[in-house]
C-alpha positions as CSV (number, residue, x, y, z in Angstrom):
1,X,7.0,67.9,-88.1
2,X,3.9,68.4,-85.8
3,X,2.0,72.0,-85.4
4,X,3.2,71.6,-81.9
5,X,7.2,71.2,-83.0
6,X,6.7,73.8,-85.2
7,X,5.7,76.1,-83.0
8,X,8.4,75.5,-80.8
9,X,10.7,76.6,-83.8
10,X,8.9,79.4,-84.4
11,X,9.3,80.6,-81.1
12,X,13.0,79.5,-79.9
13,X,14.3,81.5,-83.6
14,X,12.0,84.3,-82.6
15,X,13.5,84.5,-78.8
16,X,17.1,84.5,-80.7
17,X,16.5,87.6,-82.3
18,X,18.3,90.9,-80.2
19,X,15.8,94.2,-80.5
20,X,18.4,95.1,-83.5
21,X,17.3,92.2,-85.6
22,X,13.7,93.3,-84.9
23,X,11.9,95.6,-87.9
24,X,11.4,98.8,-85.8
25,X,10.8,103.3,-86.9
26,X,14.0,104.6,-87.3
27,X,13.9,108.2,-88.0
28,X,10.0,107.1,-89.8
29,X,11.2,104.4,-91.2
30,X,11.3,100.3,-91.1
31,X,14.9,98.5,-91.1
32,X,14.3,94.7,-93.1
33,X,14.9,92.3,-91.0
34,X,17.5,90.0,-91.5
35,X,17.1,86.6,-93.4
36,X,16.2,83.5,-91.2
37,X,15.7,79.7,-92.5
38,X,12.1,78.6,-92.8
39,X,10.7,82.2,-92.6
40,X,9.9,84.2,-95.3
41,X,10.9,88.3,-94.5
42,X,7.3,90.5,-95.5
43,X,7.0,94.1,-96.1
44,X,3.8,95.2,-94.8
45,X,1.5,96.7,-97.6
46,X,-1.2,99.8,-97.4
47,X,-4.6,98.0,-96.3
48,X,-3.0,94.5,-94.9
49,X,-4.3,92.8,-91.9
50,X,-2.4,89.9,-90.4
51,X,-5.3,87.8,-91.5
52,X,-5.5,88.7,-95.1
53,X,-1.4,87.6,-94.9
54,X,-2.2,84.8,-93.4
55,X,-4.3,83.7,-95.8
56,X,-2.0,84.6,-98.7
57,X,0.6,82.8,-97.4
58,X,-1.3,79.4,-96.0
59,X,-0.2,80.4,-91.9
60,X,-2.2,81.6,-88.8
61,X,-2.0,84.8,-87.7
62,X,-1.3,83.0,-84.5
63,X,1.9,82.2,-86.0
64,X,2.7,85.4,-87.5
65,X,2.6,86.7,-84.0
66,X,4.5,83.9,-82.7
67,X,7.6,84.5,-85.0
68,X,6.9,88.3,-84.2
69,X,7.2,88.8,-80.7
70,X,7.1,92.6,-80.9
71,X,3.4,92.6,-82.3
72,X,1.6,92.8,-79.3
73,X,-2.0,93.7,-81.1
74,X,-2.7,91.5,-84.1
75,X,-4.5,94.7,-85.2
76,X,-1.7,97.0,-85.3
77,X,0.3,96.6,-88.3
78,X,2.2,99.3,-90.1
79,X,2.4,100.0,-94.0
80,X,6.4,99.7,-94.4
81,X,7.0,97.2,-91.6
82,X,9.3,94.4,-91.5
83,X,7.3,91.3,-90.5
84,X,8.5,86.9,-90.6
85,X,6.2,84.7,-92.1
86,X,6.7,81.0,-91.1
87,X,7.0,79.0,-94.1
88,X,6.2,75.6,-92.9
């Protein structure tokens, strides 16, 4: 499959989700978010950057945010937050 296909997976899954599948604060804190195929469900660790999981897990941060629509700021990640990692 091609980066460009890929991405188009990435973000017709991501568009699928309702805001109740999303990871979001509930009363202070993070709901998982449920399973999806080729996506690998991360909980956000004290000191991680979206780069630094990117690296760990071979994937753009680019990607991260496209199979994360809700992260508008690649900077603003939360310690307890649900986030998808594209495994492919």
């Amino acid at each position: 499959m091609s980066e460009i296909e890929n991405m188009e997976n990435i973000e017709m899954i991501a568009e699928e989700l309702t805001d109740d599948q999303m990871s979001e604060v509930s009363g202070g804190v993070f709901r998982p978010l449920p399973e999806k195929e080729g996506f690998l469900v991360y909980q956000v660790q004290y000191r991680d950057a979206l780069s630094r999981i990117a690296r760990k897990y071979n994937t753009t941060v680019y990607r991260i945010m496209k199979a994360n629509p809700k992260i508008k700021d690649a900077n603003r990640i939360y310690t307890g937050q649900y986030i998808y990692i594209p495994m492919a």
